[in-house]
C-alpha positions in Angstrom: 21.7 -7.9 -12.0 19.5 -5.2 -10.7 15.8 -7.0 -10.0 12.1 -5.0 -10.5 11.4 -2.5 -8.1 9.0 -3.6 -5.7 7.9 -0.7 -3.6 4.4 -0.1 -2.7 3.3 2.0 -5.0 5.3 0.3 -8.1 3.3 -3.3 -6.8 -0.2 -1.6 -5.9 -0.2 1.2 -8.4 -4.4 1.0 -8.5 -4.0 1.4 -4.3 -2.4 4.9 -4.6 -4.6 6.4 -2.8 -5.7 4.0 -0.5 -2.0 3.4 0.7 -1.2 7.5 1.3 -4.6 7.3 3.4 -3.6 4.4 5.4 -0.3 5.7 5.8 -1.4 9.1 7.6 -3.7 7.4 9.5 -3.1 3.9 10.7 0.2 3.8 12.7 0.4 0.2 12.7 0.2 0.4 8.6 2.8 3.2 8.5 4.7 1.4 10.6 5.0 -1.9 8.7 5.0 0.4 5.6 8.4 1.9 7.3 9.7 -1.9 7.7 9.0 -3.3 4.2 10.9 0.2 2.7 14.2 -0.3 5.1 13.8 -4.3 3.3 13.5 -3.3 0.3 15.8 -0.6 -0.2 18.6 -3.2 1.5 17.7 -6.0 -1.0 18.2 -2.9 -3.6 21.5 -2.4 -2.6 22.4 -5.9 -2.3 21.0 -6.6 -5.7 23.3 -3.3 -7.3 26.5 -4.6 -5.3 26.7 -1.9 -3.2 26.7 -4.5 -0.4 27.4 -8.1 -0.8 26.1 -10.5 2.4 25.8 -13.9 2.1 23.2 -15.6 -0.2 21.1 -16.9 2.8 20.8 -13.7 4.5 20.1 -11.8 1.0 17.0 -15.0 0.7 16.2 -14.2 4.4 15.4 -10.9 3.4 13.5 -11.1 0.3 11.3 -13.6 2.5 10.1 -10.9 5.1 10.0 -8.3 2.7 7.2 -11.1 0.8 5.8 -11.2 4.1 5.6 -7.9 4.9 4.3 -7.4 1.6 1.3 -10.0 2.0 0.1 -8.1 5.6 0.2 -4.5 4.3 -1.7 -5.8 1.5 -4.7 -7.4 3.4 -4.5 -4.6 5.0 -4.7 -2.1 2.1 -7.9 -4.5 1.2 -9.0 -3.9 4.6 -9.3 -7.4 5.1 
């Protein structure tokens, strides 16, 4: 079963802007930006059965993508 999208954008909507700014201008943002995409569009195609890894590494995944997730966000904050 396909699960919610969670890019950027679709999780920070009211951080549109913010994000895009950070983005162009902070390469270690764009940078973990990059790295949270690549996670998240694997989990994606795990989750459509395009691919089909073992349930530990599929949980591995969705753990540094959470990670990922909580830096960019402190960062976004500017915390």
């Amino acid at each position: 079963m396909l699960g919610e999208k969670h890019d950027l954008i679709h999780e920070f909507p009211e951080y549109k802007e913010r994000i895009h700014e950070l983005k162009v201008s902070d390469p270690h943002f764009s940078k973990l930006f990059d790295e949270y995409h690549e996670l998240e569009h694997e989990v994606r195609r795990i989750e459509e059965g395009n691919e089909t890894p073992a349930d530990e590494y599929t949980e591995e995944l969705k753990m540094r993508r959470l990670k990922l997730k909580d830096e960019l966000f402190s960062l976004i904050k500017g915390e």
